[in-house]
mmCIF file of the N, C-alpha and C atoms, coordinates in Angstrom:
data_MODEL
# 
_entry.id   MODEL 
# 
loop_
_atom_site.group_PDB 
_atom_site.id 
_atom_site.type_symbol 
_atom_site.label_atom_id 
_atom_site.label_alt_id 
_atom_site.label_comp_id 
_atom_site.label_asym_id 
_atom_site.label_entity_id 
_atom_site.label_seq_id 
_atom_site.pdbx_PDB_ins_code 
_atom_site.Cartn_x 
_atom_site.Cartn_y 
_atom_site.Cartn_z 
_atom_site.occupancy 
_atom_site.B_iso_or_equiv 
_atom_site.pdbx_formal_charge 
_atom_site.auth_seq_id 
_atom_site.auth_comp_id 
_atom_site.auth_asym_id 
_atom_site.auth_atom_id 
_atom_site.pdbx_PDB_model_num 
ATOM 1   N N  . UNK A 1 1  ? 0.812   -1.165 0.000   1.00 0.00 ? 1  UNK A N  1 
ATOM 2   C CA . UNK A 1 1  ? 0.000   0.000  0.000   1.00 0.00 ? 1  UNK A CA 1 
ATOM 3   C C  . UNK A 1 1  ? 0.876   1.257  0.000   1.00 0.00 ? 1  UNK A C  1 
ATOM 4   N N  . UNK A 1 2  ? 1.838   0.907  1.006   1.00 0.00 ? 2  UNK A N  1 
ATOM 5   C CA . UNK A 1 2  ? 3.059   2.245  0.937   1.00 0.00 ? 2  UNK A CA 1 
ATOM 6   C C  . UNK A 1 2  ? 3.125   2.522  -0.207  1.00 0.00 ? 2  UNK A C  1 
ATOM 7   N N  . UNK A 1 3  ? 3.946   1.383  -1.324  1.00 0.00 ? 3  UNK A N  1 
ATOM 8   C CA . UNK A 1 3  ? 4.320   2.229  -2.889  1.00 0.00 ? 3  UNK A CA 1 
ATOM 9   C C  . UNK A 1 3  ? 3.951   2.245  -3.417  1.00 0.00 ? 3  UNK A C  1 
ATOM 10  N N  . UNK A 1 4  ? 2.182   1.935  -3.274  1.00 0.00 ? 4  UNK A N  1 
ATOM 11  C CA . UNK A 1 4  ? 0.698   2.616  -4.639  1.00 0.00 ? 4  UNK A CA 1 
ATOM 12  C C  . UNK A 1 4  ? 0.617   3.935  -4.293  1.00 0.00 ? 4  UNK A C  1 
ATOM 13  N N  . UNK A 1 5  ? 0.881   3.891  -3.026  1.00 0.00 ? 5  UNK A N  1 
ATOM 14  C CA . UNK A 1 5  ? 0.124   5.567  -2.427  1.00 0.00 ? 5  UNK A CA 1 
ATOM 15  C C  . UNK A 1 5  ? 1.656   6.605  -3.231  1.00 0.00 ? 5  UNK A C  1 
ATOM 16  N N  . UNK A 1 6  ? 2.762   5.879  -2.605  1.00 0.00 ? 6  UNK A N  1 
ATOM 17  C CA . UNK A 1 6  ? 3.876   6.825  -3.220  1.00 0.00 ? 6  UNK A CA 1 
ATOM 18  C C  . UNK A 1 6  ? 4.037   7.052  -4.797  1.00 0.00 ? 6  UNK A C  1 
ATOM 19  N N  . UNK A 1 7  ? 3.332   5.693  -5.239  1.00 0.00 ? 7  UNK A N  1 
ATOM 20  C CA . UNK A 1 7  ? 3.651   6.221  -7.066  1.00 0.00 ? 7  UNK A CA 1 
ATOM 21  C C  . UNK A 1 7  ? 2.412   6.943  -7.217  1.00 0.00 ? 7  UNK A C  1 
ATOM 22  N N  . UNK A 1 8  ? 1.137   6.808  -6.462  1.00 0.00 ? 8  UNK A N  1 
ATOM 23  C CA . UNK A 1 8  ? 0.034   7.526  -6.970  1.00 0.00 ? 8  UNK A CA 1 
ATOM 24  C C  . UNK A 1 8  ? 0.118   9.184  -6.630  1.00 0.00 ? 8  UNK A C  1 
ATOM 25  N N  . UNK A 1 9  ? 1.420   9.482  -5.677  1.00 0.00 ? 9  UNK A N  1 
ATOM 26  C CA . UNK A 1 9  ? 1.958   10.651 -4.850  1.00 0.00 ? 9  UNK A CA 1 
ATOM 27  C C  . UNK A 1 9  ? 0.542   11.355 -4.050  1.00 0.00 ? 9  UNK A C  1 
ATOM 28  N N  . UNK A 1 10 ? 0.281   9.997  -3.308  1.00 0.00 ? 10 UNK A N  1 
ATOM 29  C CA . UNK A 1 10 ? -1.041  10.818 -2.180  1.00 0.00 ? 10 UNK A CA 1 
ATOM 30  C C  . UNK A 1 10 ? -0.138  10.158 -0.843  1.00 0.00 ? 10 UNK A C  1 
ATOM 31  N N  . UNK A 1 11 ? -0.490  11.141 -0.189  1.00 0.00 ? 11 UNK A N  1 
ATOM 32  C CA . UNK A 1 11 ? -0.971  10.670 1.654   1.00 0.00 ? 11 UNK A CA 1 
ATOM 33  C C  . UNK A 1 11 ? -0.988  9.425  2.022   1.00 0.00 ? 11 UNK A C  1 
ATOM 34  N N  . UNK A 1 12 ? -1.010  9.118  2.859   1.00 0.00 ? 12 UNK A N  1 
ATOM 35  C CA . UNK A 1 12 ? -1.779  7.509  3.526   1.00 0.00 ? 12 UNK A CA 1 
ATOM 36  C C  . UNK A 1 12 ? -1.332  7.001  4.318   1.00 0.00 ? 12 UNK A C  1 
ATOM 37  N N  . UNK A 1 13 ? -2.371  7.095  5.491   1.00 0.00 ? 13 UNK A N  1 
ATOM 38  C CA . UNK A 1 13 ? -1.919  6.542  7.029   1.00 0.00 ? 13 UNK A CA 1 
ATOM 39  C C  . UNK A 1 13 ? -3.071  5.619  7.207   1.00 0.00 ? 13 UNK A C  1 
ATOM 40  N N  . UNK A 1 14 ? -1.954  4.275  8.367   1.00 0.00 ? 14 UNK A N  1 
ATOM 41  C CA . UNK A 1 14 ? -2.506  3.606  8.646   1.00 0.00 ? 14 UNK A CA 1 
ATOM 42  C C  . UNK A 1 14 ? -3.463  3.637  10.175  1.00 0.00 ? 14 UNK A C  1 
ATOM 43  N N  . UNK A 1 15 ? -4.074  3.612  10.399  1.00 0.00 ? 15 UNK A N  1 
ATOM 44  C CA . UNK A 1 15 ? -4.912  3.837  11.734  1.00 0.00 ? 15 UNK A CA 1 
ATOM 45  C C  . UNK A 1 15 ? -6.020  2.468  12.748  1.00 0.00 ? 15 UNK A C  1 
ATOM 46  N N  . UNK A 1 16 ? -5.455  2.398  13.679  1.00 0.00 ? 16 UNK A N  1 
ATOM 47  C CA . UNK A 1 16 ? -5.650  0.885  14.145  1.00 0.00 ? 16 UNK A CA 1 
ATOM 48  C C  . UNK A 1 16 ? -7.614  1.305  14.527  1.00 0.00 ? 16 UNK A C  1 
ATOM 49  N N  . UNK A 1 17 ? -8.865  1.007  13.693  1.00 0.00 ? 17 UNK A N  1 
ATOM 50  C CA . UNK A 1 17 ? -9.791  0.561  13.882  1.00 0.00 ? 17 UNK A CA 1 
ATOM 51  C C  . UNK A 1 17 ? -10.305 0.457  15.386  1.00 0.00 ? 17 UNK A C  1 
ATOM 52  N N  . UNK A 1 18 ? -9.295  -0.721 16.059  1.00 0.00 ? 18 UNK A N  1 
ATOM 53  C CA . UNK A 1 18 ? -9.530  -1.535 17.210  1.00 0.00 ? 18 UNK A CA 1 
ATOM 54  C C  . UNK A 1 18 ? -9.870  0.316  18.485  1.00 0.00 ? 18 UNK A C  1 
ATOM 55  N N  . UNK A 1 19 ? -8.508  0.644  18.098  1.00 0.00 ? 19 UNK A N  1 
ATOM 56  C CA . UNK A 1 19 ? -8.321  1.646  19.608  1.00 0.00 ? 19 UNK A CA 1 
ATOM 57  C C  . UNK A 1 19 ? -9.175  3.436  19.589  1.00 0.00 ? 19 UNK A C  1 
ATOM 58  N N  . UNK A 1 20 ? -10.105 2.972  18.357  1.00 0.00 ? 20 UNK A N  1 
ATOM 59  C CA . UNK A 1 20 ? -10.955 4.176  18.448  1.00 0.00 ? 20 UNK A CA 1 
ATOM 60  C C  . UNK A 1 20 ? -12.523 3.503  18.475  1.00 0.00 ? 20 UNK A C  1 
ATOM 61  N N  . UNK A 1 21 ? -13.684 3.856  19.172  1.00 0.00 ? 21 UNK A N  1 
ATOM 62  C CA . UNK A 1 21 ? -14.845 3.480  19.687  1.00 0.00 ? 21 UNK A CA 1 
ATOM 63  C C  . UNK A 1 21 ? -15.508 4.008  18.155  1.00 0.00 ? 21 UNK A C  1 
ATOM 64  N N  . UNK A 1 22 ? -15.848 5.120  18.163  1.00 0.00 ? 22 UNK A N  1 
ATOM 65  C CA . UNK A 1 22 ? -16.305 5.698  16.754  1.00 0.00 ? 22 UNK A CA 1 
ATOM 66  C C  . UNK A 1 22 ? -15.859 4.628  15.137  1.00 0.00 ? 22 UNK A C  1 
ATOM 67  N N  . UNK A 1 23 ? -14.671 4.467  15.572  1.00 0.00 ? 23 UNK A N  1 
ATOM 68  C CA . UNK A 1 23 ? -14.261 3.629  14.119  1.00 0.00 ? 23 UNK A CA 1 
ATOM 69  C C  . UNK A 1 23 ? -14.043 2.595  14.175  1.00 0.00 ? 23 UNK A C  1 
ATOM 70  N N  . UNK A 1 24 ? -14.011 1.880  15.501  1.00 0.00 ? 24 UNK A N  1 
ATOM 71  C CA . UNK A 1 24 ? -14.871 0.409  15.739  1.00 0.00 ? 24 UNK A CA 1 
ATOM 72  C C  . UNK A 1 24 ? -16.363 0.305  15.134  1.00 0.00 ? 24 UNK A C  1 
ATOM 73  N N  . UNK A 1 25 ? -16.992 1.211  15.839  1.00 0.00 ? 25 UNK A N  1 
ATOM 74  C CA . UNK A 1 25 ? -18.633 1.412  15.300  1.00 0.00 ? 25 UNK A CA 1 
ATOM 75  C C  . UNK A 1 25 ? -18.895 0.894  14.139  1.00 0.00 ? 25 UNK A C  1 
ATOM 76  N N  . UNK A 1 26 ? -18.251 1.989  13.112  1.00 0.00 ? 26 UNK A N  1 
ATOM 77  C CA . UNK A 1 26 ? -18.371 2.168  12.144  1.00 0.00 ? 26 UNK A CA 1 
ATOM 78  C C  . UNK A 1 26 ? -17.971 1.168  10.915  1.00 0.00 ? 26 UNK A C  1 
ATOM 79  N N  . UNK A 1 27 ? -16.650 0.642  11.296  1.00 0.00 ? 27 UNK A N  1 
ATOM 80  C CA . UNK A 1 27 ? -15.984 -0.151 10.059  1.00 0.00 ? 27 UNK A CA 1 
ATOM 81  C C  . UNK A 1 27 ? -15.270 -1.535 10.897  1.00 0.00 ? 27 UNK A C  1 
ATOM 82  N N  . UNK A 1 28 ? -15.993 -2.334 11.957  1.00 0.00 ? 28 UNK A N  1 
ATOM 83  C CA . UNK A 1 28 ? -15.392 -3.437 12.369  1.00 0.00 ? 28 UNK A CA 1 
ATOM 84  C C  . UNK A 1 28 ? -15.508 -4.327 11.342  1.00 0.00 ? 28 UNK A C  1 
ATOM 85  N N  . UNK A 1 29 ? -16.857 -4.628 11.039  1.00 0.00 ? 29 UNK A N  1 
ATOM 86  C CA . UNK A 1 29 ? -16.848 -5.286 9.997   1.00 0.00 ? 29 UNK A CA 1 
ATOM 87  C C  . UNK A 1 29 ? -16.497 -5.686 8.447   1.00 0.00 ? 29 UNK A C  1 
ATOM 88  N N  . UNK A 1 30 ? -15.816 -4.391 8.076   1.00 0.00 ? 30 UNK A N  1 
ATOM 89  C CA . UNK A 1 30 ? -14.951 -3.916 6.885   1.00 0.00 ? 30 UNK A CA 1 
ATOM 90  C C  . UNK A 1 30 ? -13.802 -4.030 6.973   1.00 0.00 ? 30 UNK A C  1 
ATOM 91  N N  . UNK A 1 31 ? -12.712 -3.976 7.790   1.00 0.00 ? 31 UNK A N  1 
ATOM 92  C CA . UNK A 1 31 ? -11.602 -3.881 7.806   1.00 0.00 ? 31 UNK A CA 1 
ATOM 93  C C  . UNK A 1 31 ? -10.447 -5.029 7.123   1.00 0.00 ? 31 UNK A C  1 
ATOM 94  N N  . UNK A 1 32 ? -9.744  -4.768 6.194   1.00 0.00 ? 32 UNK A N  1 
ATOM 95  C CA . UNK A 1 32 ? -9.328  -3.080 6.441   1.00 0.00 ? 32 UNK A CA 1 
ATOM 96  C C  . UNK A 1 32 ? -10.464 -2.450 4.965   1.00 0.00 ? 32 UNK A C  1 
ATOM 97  N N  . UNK A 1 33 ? -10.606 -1.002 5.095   1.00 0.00 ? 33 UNK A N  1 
ATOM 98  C CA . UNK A 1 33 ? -11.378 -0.370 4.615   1.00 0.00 ? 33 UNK A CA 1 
ATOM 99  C C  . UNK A 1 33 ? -10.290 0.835  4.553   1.00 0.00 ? 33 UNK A C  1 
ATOM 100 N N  . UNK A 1 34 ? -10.607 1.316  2.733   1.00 0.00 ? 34 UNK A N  1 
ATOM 101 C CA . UNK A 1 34 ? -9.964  2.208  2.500   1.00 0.00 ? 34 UNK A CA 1 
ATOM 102 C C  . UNK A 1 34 ? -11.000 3.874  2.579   1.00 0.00 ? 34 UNK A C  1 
ATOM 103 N N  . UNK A 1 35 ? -10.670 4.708  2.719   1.00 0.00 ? 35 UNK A N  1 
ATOM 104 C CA . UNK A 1 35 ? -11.229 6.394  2.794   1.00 0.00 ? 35 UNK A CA 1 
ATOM 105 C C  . UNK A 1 35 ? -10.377 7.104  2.249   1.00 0.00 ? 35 UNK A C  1 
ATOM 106 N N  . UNK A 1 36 ? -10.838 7.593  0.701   1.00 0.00 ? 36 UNK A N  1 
ATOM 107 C CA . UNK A 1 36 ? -10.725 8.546  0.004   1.00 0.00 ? 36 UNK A CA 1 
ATOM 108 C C  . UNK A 1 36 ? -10.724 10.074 0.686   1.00 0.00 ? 36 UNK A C  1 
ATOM 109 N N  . UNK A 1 37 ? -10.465 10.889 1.102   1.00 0.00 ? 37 UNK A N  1 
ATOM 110 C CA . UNK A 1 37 ? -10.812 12.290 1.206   1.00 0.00 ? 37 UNK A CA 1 
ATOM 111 C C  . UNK A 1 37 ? -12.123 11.809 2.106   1.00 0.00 ? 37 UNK A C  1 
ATOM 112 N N  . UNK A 1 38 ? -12.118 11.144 2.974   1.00 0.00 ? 38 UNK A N  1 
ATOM 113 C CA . UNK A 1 38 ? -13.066 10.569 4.163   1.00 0.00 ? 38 UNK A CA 1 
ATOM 114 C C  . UNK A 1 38 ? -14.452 9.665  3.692   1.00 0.00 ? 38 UNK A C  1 
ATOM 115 N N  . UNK A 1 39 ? -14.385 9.408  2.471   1.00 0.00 ? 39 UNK A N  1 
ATOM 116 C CA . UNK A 1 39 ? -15.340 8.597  1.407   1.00 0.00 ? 39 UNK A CA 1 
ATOM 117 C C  . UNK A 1 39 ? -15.235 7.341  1.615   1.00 0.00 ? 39 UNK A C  1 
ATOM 118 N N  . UNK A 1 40 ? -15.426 6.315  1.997   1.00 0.00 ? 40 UNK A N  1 
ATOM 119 C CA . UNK A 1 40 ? -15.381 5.212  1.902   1.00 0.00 ? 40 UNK A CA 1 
ATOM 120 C C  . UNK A 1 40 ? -15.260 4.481  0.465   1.00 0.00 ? 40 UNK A C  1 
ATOM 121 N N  . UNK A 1 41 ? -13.914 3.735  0.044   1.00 0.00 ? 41 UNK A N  1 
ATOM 122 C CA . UNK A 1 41 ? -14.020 3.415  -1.141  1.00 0.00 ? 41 UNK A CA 1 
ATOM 123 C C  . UNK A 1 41 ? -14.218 1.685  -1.843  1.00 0.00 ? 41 UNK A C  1 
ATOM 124 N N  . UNK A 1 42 ? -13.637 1.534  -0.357  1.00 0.00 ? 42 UNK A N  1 
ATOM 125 C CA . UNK A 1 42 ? -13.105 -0.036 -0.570  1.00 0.00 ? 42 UNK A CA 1 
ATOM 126 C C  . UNK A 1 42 ? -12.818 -1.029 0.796   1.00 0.00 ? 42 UNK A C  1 
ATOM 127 N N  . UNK A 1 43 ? -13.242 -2.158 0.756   1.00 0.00 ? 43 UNK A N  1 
ATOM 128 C CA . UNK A 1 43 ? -13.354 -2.638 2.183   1.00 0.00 ? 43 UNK A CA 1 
ATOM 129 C C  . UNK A 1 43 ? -12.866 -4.049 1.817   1.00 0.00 ? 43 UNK A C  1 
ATOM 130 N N  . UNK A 1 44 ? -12.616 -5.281 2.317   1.00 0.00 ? 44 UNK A N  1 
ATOM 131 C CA . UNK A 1 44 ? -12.114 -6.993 2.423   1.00 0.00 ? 44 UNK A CA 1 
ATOM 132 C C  . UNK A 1 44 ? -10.958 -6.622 2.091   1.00 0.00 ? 44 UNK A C  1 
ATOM 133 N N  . UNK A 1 45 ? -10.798 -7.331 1.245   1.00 0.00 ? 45 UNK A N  1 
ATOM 134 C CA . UNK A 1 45 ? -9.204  -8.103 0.636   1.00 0.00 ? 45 UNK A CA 1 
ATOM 135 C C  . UNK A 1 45 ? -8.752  -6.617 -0.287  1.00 0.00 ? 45 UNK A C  1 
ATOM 136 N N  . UNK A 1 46 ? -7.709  -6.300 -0.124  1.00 0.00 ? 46 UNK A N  1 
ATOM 137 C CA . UNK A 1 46 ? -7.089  -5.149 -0.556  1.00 0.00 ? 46 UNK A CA 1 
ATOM 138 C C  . UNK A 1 46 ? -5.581  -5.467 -1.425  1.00 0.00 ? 46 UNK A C  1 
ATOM 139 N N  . UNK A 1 47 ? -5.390  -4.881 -2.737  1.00 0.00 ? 47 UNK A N  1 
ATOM 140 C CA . UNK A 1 47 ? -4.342  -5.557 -3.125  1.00 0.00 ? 47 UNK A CA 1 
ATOM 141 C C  . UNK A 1 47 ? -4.176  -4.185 -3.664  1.00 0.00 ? 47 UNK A C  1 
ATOM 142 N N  . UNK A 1 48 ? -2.866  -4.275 -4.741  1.00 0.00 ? 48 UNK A N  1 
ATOM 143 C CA . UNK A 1 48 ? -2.527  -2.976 -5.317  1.00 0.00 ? 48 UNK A CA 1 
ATOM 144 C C  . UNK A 1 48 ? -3.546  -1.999 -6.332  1.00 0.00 ? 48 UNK A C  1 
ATOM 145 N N  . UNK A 1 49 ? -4.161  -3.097 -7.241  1.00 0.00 ? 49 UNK A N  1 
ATOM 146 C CA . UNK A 1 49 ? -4.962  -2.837 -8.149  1.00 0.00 ? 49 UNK A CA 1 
ATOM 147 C C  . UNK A 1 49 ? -6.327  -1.866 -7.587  1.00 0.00 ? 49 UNK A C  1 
ATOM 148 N N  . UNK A 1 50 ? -6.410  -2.741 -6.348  1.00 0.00 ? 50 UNK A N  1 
ATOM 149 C CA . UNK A 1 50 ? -8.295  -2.669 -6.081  1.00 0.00 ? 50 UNK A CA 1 
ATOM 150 C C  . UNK A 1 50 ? -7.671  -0.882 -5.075  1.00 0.00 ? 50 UNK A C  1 
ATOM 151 N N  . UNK A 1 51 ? -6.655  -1.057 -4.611  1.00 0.00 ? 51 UNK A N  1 
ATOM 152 C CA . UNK A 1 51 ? -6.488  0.601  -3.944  1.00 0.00 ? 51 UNK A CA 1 
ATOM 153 C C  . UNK A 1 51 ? -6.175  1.243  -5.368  1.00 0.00 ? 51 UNK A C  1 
ATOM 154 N N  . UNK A 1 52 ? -4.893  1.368  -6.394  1.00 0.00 ? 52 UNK A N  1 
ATOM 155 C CA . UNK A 1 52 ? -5.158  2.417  -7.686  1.00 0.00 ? 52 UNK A CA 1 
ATOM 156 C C  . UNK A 1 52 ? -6.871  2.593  -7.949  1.00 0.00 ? 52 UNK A C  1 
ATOM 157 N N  . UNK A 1 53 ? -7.819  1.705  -8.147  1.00 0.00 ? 53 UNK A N  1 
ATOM 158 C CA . UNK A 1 53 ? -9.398  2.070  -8.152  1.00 0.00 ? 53 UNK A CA 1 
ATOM 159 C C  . UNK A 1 53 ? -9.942  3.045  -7.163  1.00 0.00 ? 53 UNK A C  1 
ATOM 160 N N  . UNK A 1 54 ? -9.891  2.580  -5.875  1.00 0.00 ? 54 UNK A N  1 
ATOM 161 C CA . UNK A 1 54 ? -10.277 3.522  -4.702  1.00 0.00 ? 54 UNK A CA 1 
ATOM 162 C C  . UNK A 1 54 ? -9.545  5.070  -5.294  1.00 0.00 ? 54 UNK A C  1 
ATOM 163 N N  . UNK A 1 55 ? -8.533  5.070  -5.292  1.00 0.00 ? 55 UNK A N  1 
ATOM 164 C CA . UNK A 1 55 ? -7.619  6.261  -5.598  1.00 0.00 ? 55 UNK A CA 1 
ATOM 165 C C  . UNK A 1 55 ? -8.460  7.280  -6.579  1.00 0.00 ? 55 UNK A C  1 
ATOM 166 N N  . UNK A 1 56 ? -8.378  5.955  -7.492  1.00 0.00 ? 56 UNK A N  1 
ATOM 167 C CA . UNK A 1 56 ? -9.112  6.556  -8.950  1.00 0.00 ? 56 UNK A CA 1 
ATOM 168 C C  . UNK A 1 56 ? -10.568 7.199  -8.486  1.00 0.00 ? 56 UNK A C  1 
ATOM 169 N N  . UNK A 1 57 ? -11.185 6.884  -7.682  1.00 0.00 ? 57 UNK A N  1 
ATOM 170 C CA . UNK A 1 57 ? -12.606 6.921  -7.373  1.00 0.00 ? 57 UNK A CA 1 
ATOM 171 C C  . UNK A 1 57 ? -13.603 5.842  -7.715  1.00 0.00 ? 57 UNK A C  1 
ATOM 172 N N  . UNK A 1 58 ? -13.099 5.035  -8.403  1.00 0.00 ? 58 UNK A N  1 
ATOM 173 C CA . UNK A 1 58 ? -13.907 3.913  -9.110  1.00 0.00 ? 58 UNK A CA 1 
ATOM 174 C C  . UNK A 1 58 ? -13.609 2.988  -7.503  1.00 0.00 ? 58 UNK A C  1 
ATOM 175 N N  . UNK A 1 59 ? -15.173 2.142  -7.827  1.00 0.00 ? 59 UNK A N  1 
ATOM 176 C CA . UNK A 1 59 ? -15.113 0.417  -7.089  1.00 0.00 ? 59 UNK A CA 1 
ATOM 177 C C  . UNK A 1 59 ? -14.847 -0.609 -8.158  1.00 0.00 ? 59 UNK A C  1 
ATOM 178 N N  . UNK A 1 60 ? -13.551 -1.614 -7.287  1.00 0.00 ? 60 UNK A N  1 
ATOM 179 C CA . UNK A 1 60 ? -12.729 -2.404 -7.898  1.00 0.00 ? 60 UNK A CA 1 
ATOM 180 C C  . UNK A 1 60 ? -13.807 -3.035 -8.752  1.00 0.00 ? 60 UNK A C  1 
ATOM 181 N N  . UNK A 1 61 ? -15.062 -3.442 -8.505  1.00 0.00 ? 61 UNK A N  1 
ATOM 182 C CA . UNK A 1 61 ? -15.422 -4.754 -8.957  1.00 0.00 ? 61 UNK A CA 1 
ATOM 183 C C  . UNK A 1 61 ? -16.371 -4.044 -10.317 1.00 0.00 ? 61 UNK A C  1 
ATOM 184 N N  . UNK A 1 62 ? -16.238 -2.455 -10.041 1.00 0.00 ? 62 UNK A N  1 
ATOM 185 C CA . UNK A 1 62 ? -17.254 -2.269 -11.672 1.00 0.00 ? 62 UNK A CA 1 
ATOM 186 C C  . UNK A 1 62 ? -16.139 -1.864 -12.453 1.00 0.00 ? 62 UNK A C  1 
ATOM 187 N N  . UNK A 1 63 ? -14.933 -1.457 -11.917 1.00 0.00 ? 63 UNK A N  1 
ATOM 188 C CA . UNK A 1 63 ? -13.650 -1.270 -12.964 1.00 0.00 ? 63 UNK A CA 1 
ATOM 189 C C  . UNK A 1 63 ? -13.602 -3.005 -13.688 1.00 0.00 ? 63 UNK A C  1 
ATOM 190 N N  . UNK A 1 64 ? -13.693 -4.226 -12.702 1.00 0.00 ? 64 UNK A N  1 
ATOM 191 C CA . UNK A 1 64 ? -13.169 -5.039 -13.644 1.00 0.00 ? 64 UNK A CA 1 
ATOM 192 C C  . UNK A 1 64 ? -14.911 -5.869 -14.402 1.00 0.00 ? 64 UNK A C  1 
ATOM 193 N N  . UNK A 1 65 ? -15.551 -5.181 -14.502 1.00 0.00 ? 65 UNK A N  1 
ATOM 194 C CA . UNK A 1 65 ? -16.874 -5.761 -15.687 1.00 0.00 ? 65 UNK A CA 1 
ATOM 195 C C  . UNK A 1 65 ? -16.236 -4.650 -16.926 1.00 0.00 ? 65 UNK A C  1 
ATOM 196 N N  . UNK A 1 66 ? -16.148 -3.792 -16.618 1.00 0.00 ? 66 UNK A N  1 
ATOM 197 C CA . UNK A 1 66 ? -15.837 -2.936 -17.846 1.00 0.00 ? 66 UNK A CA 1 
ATOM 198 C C  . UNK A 1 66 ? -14.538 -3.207 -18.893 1.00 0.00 ? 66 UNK A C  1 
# 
């Protein structure tokens, strides 16, 4: 994830879910789960491809029907 975010030249921190109550709430069941500019983009199994999509704004799974 480090060197999608660095070739895509964005931001990106990792943040432990577990030790915040609010983002337990919210995304236990997603994790890990990616946030665009605080958007929710992408959640399960995370690989290089399916974050360049999130990035992109697209969801992985209608980038790959097209």
């Amino acid at each position: 994830m480090r060197a999608v975010a660095a070739a895509e030249g964005v931001a990106w921190a990792e943040v432990d879910v577990d030790a915040d109550p609010d983002l337990l709430r919210r995304f236990s069941d997603k994790v890990p789960v990616v946030l665009v500019d605080g958007a929710e983009r992408d959640f399960g199994r995370l690989d290089a491809e399916r974050l360049r999509a999130a990035l992109a704004g697209r969801r992985w799974w209608r980038r790959r029907r097209s």
